[in-house]
VMD Tcl script that builds the backbone (N, CA, C; Angstrom):
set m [mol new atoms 372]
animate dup $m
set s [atomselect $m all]
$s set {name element resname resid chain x y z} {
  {N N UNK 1 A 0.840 -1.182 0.000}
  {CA C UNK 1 A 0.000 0.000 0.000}
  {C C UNK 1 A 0.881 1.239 0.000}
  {N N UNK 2 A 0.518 2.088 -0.564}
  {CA C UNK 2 A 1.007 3.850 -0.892}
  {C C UNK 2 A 1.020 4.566 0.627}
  {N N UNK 3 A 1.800 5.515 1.021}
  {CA C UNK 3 A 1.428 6.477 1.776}
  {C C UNK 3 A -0.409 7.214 1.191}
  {N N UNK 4 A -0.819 6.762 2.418}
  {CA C UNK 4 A -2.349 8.118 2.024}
  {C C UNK 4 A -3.059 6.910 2.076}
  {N N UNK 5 A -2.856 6.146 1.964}
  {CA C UNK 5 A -4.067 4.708 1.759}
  {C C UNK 5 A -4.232 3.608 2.849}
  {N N UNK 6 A -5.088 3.541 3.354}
  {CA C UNK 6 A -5.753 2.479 4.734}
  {C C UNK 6 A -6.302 1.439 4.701}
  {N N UNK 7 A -6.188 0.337 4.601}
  {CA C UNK 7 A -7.064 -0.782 4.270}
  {C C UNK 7 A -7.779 -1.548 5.189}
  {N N UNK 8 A -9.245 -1.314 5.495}
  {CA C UNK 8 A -10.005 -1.294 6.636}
  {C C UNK 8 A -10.198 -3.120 6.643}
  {N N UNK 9 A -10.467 -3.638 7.670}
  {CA C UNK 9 A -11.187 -5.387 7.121}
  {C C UNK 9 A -11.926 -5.020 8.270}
  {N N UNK 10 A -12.978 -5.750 7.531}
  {CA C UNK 10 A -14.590 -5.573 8.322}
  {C C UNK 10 A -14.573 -7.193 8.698}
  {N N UNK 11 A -16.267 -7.062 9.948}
  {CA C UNK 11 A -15.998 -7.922 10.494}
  {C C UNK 11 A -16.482 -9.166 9.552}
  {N N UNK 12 A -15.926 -10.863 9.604}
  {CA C UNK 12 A -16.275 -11.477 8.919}
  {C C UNK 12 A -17.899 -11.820 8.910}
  {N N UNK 13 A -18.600 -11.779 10.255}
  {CA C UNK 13 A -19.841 -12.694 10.206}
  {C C UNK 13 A -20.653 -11.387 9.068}
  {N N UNK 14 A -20.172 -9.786 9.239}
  {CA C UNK 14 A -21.161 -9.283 8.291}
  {C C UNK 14 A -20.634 -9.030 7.142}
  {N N UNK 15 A -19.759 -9.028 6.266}
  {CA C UNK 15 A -19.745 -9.296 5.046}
  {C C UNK 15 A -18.292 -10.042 4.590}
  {N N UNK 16 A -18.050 -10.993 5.090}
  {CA C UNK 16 A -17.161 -12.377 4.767}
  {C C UNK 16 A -16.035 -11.712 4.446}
  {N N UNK 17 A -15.431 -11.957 3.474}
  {CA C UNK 17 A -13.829 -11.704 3.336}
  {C C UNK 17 A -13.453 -10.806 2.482}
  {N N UNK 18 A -14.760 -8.750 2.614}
  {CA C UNK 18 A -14.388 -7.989 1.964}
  {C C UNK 18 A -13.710 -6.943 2.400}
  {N N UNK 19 A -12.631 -6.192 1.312}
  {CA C UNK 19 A -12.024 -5.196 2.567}
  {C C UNK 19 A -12.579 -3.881 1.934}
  {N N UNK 20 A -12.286 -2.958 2.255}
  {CA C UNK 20 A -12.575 -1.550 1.841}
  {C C UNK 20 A -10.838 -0.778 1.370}
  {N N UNK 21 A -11.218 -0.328 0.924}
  {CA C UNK 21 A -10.137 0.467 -0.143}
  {C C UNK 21 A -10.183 1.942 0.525}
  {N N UNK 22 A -9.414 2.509 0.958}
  {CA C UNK 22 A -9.774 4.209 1.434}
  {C C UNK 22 A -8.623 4.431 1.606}
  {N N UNK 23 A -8.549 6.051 1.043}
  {CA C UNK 23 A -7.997 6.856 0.853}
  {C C UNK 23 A -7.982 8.083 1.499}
  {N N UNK 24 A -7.317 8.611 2.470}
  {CA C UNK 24 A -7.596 10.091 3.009}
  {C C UNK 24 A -6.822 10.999 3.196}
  {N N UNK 25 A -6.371 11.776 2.619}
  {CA C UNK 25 A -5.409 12.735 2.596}
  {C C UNK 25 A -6.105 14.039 4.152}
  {N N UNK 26 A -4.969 13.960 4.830}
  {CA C UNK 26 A -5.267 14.936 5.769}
  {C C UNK 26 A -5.192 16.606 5.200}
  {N N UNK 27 A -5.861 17.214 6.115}
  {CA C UNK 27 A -5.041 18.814 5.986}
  {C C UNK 27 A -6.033 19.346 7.358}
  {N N UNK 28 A -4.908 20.500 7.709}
  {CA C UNK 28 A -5.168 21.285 8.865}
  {C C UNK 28 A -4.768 22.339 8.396}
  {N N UNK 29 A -6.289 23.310 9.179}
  {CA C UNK 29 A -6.205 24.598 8.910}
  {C C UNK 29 A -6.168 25.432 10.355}
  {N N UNK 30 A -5.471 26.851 10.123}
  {CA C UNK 30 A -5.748 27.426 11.221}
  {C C UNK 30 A -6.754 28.467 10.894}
  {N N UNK 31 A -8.389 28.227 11.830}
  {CA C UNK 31 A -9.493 29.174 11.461}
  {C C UNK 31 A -8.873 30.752 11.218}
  {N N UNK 32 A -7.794 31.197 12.397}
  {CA C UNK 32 A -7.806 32.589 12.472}
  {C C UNK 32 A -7.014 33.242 11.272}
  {N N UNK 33 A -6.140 32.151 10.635}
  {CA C UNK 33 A -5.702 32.991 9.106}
  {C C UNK 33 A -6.242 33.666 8.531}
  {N N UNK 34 A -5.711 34.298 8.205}
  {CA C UNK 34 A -6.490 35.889 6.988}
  {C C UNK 34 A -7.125 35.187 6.028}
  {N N UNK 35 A -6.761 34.139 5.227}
  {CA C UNK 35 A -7.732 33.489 4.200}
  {C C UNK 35 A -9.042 32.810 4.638}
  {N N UNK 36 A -9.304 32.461 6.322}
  {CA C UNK 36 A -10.125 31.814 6.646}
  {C C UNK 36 A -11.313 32.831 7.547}
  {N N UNK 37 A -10.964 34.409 7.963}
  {CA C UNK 37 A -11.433 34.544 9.071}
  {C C UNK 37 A -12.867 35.393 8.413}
  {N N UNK 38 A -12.648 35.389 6.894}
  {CA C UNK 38 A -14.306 36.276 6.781}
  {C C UNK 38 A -15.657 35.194 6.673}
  {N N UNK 39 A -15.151 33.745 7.365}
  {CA C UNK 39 A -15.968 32.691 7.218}
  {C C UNK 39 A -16.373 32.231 8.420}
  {N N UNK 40 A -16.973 31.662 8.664}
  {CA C UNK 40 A -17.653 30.860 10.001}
  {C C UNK 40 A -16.726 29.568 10.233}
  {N N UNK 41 A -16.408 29.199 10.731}
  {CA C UNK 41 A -15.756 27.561 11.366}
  {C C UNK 41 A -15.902 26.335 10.405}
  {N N UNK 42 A -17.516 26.184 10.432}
  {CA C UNK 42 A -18.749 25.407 9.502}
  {C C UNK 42 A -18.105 24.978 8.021}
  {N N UNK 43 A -18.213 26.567 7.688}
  {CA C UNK 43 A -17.959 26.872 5.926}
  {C C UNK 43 A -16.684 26.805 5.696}
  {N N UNK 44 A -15.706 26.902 6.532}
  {CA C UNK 44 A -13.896 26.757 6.375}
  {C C UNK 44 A -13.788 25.666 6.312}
  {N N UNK 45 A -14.188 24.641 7.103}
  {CA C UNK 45 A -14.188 23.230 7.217}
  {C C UNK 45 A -14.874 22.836 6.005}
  {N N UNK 46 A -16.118 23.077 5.359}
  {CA C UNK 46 A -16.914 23.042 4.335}
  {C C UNK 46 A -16.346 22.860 2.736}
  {N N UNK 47 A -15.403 24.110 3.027}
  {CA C UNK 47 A -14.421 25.197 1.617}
  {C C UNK 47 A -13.248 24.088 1.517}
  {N N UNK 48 A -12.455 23.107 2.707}
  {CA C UNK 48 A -11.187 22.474 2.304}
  {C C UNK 48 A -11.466 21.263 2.258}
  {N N UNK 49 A -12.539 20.376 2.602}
  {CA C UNK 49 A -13.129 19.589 2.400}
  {C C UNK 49 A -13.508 19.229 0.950}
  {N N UNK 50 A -14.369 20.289 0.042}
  {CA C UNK 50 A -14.535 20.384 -1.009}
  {C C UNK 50 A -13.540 20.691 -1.755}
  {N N UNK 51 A -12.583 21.288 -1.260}
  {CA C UNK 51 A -11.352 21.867 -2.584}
  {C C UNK 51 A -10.281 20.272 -2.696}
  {N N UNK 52 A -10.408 19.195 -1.244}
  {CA C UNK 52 A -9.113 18.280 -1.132}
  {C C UNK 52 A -10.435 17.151 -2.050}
  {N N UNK 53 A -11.550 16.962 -2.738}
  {CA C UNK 53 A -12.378 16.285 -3.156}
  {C C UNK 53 A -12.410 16.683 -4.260}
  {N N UNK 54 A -11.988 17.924 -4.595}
  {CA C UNK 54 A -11.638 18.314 -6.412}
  {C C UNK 54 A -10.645 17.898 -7.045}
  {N N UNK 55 A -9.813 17.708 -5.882}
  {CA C UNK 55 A -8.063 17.644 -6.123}
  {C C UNK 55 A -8.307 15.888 -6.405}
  {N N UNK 56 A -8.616 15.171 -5.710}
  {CA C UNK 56 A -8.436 13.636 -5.523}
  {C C UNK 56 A -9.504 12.693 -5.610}
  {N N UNK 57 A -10.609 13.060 -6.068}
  {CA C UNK 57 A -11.562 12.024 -5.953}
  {C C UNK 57 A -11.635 11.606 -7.200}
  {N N UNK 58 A -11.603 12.095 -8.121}
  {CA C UNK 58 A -11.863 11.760 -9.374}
  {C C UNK 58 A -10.704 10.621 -9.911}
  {N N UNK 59 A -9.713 10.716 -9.207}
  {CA C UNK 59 A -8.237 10.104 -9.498}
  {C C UNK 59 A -8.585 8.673 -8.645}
  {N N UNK 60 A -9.054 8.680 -7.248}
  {CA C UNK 60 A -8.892 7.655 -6.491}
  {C C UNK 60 A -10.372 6.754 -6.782}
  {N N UNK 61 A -11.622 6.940 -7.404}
  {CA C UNK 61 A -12.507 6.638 -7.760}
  {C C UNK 61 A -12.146 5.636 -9.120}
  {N N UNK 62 A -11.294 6.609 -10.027}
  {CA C UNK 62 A -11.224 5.740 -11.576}
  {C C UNK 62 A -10.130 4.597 -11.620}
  {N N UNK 63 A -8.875 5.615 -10.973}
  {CA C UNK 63 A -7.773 5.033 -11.171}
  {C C UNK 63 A -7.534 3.681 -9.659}
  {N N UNK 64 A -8.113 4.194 -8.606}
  {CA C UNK 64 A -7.703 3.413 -7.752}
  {C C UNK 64 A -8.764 2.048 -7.821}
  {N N UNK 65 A -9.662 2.252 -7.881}
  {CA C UNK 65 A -10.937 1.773 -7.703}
  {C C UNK 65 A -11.225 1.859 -6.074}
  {N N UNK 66 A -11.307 2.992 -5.548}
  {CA C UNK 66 A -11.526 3.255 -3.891}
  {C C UNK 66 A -12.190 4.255 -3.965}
  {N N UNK 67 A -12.595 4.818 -2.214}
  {CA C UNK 67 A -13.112 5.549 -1.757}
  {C C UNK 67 A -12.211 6.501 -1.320}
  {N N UNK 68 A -12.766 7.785 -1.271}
  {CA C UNK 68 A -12.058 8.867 -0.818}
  {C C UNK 68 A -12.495 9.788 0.578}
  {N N UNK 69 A -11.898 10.015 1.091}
  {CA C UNK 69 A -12.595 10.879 2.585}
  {C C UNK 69 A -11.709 11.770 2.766}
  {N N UNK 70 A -11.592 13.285 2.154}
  {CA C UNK 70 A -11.079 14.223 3.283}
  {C C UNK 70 A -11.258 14.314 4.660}
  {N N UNK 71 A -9.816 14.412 5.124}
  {CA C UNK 71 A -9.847 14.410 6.827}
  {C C UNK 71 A -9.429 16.021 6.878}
  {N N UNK 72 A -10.122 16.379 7.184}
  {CA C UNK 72 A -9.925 18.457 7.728}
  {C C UNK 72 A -10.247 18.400 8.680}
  {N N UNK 73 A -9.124 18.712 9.613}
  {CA C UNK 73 A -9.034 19.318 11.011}
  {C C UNK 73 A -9.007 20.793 10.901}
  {N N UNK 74 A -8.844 21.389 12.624}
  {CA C UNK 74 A -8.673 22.565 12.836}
  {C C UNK 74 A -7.491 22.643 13.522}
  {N N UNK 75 A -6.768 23.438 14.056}
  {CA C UNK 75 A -5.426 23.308 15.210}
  {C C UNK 75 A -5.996 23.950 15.849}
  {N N UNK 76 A -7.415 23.711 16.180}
  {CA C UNK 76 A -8.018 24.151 17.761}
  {C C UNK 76 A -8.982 23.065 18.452}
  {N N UNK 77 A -8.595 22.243 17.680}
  {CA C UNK 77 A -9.301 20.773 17.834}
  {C C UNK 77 A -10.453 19.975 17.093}
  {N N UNK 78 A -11.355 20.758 15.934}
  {CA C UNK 78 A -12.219 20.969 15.345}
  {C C UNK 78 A -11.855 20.092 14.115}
  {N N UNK 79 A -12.821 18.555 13.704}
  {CA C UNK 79 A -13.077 18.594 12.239}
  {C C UNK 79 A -13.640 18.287 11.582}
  {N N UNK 80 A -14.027 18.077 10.582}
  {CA C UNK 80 A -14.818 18.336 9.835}
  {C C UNK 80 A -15.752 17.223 9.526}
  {N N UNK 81 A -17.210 17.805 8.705}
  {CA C UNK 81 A -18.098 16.470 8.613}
  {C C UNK 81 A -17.887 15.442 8.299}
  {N N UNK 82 A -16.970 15.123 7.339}
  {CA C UNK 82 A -16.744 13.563 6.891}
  {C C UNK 82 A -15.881 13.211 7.860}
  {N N UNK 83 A -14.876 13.536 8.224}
  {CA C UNK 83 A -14.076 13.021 9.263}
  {C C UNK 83 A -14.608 12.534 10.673}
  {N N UNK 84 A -15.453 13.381 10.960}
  {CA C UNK 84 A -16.312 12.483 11.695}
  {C C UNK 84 A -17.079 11.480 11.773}
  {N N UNK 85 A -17.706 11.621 10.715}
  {CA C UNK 85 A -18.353 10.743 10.070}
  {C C UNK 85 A -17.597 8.974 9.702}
  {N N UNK 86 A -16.385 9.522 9.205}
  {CA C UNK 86 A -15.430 8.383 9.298}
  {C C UNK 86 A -14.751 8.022 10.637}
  {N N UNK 87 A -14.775 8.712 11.564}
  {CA C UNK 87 A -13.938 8.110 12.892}
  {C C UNK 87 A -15.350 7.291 13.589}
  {N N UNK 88 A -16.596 8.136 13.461}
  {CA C UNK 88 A -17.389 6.840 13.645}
  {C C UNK 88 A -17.569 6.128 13.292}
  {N N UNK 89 A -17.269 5.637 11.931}
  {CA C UNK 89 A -17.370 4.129 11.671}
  {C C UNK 89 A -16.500 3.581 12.070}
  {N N UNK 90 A -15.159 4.089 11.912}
  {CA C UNK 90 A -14.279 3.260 12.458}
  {C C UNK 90 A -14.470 2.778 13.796}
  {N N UNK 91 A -14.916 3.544 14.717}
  {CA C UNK 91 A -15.235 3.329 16.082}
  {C C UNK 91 A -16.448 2.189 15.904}
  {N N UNK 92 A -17.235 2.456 15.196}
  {CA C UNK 92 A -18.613 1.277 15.250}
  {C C UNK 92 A -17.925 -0.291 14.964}
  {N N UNK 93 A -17.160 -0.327 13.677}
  {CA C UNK 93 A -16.715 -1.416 13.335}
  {C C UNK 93 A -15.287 -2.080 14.523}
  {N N UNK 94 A -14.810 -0.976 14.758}
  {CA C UNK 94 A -14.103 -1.767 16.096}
  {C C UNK 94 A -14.850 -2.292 17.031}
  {N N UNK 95 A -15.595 -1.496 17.585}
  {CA C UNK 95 A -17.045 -2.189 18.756}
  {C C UNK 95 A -17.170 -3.327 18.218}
  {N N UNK 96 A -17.900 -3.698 16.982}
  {CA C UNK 96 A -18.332 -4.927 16.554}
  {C C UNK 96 A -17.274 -5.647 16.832}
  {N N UNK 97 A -15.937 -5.802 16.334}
  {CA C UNK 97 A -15.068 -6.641 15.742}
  {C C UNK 97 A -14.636 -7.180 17.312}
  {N N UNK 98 A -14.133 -5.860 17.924}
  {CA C UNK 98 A -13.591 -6.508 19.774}
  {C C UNK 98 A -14.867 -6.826 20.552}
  {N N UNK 99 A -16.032 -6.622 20.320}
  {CA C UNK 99 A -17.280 -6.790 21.053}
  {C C UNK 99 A -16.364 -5.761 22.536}
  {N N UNK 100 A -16.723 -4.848 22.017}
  {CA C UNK 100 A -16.485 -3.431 23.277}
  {C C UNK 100 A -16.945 -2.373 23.239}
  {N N UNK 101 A -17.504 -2.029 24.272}
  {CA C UNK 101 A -18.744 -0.631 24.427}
  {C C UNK 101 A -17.970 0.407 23.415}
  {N N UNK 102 A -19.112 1.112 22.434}
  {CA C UNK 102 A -18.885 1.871 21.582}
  {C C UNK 102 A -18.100 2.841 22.006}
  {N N UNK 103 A -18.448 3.327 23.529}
  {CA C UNK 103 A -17.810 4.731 24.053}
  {C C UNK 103 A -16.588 4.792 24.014}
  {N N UNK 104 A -16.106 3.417 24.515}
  {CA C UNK 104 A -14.436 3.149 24.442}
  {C C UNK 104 A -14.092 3.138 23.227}
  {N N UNK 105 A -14.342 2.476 22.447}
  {CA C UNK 105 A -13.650 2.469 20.851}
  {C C UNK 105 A -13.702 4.162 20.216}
  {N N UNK 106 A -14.668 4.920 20.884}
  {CA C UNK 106 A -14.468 5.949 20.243}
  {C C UNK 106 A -13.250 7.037 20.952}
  {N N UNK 107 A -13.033 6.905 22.489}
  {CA C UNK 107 A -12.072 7.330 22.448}
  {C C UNK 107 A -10.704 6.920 21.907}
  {N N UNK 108 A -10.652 5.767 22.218}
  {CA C UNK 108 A -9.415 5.011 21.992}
  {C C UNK 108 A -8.926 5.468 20.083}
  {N N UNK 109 A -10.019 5.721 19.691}
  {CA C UNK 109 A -9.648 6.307 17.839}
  {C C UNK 109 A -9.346 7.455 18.218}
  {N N UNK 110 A -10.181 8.180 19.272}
  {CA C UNK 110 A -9.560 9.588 19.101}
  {C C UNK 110 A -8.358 10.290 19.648}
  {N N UNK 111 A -7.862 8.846 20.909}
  {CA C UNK 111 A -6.854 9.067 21.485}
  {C C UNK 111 A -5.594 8.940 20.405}
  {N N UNK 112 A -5.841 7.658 19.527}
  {CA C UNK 112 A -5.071 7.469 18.424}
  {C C UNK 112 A -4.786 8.859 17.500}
  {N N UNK 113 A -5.790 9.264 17.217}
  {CA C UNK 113 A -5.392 10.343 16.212}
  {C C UNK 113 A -5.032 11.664 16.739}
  {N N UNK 114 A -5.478 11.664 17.884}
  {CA C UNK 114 A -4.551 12.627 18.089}
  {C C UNK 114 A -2.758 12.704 18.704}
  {N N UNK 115 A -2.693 12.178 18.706}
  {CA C UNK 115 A -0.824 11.075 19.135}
  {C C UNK 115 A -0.450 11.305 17.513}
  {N N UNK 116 A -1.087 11.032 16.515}
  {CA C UNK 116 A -0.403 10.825 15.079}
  {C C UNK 116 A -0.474 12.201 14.596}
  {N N UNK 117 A -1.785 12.846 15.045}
  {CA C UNK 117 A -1.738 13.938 14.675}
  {C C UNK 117 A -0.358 15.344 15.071}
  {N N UNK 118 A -0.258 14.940 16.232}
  {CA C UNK 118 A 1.031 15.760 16.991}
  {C C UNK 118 A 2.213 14.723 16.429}
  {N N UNK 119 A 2.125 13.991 16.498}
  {CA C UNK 119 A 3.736 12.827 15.941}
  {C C UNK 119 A 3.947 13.685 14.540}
  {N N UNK 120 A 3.100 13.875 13.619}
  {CA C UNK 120 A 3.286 14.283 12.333}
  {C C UNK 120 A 3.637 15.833 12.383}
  {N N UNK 121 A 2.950 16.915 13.599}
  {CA C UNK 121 A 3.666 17.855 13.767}
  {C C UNK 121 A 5.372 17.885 14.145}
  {N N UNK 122 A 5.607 17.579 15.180}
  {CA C UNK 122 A 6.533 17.359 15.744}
  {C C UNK 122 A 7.951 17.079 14.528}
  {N N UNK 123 A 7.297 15.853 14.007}
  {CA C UNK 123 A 8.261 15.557 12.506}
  {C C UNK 123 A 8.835 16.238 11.877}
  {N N UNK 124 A 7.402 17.118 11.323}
  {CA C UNK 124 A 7.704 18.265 10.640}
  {C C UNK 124 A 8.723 19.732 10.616}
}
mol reanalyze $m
mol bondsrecalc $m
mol representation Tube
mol addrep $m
């Protein structure tokens, strides 16, 4: 597998031996930048979401045969609809898979990402 690409396996009893293909290119914004501040939180998150889905979906749809999910954070802790949207599944399908209360699996993803999220600052 490529940098940028995740390969999820779901649990067997609900759909046997398929995996999912995904793709998510991160990006973090800081709301208070001059390019971001004549906008609401909502619509900034909204605006890079849609611009990292112009850039890559069309590529990872034809060429990859996968799915695509912008992950847009904030560096004030904030992100965005699909990303949430995707850390809950991930959290749902861990519940299923370890048979463990949803609440835990959802921190334990969010404890995860945020450790990678600062590891990848730090790097930088």
């Amino acid at each position: 597998m490529s940098r940028g690409q995740r390969s999820l396996k779901l649990p067997r009893q609900k759909l046997s031996r398929y995996h999912i293909r995904l793709w998510g290119f991160t990006r973090v914004f800081h709301h208070a930048a001059v390019s971001n501040q004549c906008s609401t939180i909502d619509d900034s998150f909204k605006k890079h979401e849609t611009e990292k889905k112009r850039q890559y979906n069309r590529r990872i749809l034809e060429v990859e045969k996968a799915t695509f999910t912008p992950l847009v954070f904030s560096t004030l802790g904030g992100m965005g609809k699909e990303a949430e949207n995707f850390f809950k599944r991930v959290a749902t399908l861990i519940s299923i898979k370890r048979d463990t209360p949803y609440s835990d699996c959802v921190f334990y993803v969010r404890r995860k990402l945020s450790f990678c999220l600062l590891r990848t600052v730090l790097e930088s």
